[in-house]
Steps between C-alpha positions, in 0.01 A plus 500: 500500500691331230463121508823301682671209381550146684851353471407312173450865327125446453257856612310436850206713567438543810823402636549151619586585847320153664794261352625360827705171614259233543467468909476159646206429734582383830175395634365211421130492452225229465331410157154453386295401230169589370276213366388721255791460294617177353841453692766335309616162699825324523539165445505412833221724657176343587287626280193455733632812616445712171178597316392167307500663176869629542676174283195407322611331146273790368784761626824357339261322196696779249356602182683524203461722147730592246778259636497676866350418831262745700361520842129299559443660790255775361567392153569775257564735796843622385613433146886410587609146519638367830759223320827434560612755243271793639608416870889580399379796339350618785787420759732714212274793533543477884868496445531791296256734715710428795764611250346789440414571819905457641430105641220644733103287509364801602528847543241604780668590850391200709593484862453109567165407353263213639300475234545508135321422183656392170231566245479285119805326680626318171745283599513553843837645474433831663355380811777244536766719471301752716439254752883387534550885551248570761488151681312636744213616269191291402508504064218458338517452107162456263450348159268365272745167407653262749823540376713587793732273676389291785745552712569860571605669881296457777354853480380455164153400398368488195138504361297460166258748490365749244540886581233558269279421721304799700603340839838389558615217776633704744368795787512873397766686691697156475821551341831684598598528124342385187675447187417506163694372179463463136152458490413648171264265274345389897295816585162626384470829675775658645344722714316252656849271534695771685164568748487168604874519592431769684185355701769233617744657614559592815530892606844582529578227176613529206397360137788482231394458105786408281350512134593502147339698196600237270480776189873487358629830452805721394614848585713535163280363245715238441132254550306535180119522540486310225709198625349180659571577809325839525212330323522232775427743791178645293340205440601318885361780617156493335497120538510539907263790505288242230555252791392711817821530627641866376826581474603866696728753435809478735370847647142434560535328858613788649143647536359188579736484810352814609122413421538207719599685776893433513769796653820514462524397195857447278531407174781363297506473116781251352550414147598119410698498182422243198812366458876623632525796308479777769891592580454494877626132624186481715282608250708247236466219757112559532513494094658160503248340770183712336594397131509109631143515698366684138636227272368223689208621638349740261287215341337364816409930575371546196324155389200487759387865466520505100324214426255581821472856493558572148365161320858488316590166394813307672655510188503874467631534841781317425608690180466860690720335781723370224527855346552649867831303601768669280337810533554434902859384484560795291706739653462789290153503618537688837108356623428431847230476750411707775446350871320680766563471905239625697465538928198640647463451907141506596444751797466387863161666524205541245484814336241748540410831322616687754855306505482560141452866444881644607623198273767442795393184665617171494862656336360692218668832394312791375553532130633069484396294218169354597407700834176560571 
């Protein structure tokens, strides 16, 4: 079947036929916390009520390198600052994937979720918004740095907690819909990653990964390999793998969706342009917003895992970045990146090898991508 096109002329493979109107929950349902997380407090909470060590001066006591702050919580965890600078480059990139993916948070097809989980939560912007969308939904978001807002809706909680870890805060079978986001430069194995978001959800669920493959390329030519920027996604690349944290190709998850255990599965490829030079007013829009959140965050992506990963000095960071801005506000250069949507749902019964022999169960086709 010949790959389709979405409205902003990009190829979709398979189609993207889960895009639906965010629905509003209507029933309201009761929150809860596990102690095993560090909850993030409001002012005015009592915070007899959290875990002690969930505003301890050693959370917020930042370190800084280079001229940028970093999370202390698991220190040297993930190599991107969390400073002012870094935290508007990371509310950008949520603008421009809801951009890119027509104004919508997600694409799975919920039908008025209790529970859902907000993984490497950034900001805290996505489980905000999500929560003002699905009031009656409890939104749970997750992140190394405290650097959410303290006040957020009622139905929002935030936590400090490391994903890293083997055992996560919450039950298995726990969440309605888990969400994943940008976490390149966070993960050490993959595999593992999309597993664990599998053990917790619940059957019936669904886990969303929205990811970039942060390799800049070009379908014309028009991106040298020798310019900076091609030699820029080379050597971030080795750099994270150097650091434990390895970058994927945008069509590697797919299989790892299936070796997990997740049916159903969609995915939905989308290509960010540099800078505005696509022709398409969405795509030249994207450009604009893209071409900002490069400029003034390229630095803070790239400074941590050179000198970290690849032992470069500061200073030769900052004259590859130097080289790398006209080359990205050229528009000549037709470069880009390429985003990845995922949705598995995890089955409502375990799979056994008798279920798994016709390769129909659970919504699998005979002959589908990925059936067993």
């Amino acid at each position: 079947m010949a790959a389709l096109r979405d409205p902003n002329k990009l190829a979709i493979s398979p189609p993207p036929s889960l895009i639906e109107v965010d629905q509003v929950c209507q029933t309201p349902t009761a929150t809860s916390h596990n102690a095993n997380c560090l909850q993030k407090a409001s002012p005015s909470d009592d915070l007899s009520n959290y875990d002690t060590t969930s505003i301890t001066a050693s959370i917020v006591d930042y370190e800084y390198e280079n001229g940028r702050r970093y999370h202390s919580y698991r220190a040297g965890s993930y190599p991107l600052p969390n400073d002012e600078q870094e935290l508007d480059r990371i509310d950008l990139k949520h603008h421009i994937m809801r951009l890119l993916c027509s104004g919508h948070l997600y694409i799975a097809p919920l039908d008025s979720p209790k529970r859902i989980l907000d993984l490497g939560t950034g900001t805290g912007i996505w489980p905000i918004e999500m929560g003002e969308q699905h009031p009656g939904s409890e939104v749970h978001g997750v992140d190394l740095s405290p650097v959410q807002p303290n006040w957020v809706p009622d139905n929002v909680h935030l936590a400090i907690d490391d994903i890293e870890d083997q055992n996560w805060c919450w039950p298995d079978n726990h969440f309605d819909y888990v969400h994943s986001r940008f976490m390149l430069c966070s993960i050490s194995n993959w595999k593992r990653y999309i597993r664990k978001a599998f053990q917790h959800t619940k059957p019936g669920g669904y886990f969303e990964l929205q990811e970039l493959d942060c390799r800049f390329s070009s379908d014309d030519g028009s991106l040298r390999e020798d310019s900076a920027i091609s030699y820029w996604s080379d050597a971030i690349t080795e750099a994270s793998a150097n650091y434990n944290r390895p970058i994927p190709r945008y069509g590697e998850y797919y299989d790892w969706f299936v070796q997990a255990g997740f049916v159903d599965i969609k995915q939905v490829i989308l290509k960010s342009p540099t800078n505005p030079w696509p022709k398409d007013p969405k795509l030249k829009e994207i450009g604009r917003y893209q071409l900002l959140a490069h400029v003034e965050g390229i630095e803070g992506v790239s400074m941590g895992l050179l000198t970290r990963g690849s032992q470069w000095k500061a200073e030769e960071v900052s004259v590859l970045v130097a080289k790398m801005k006209p080359e990205l506000k050229d528009r000549a250069v037709h470069s880009y990146q390429t985003n990845v949507v995922l949705v598995g749902r995890k089955p409502e019964f375990p799979r056994t090898p008798d279920s798994m022999k016709d390769g129909l169960s659970y919504g699998w086709k005979k002959g589908a991508p990925g059936a067993p």
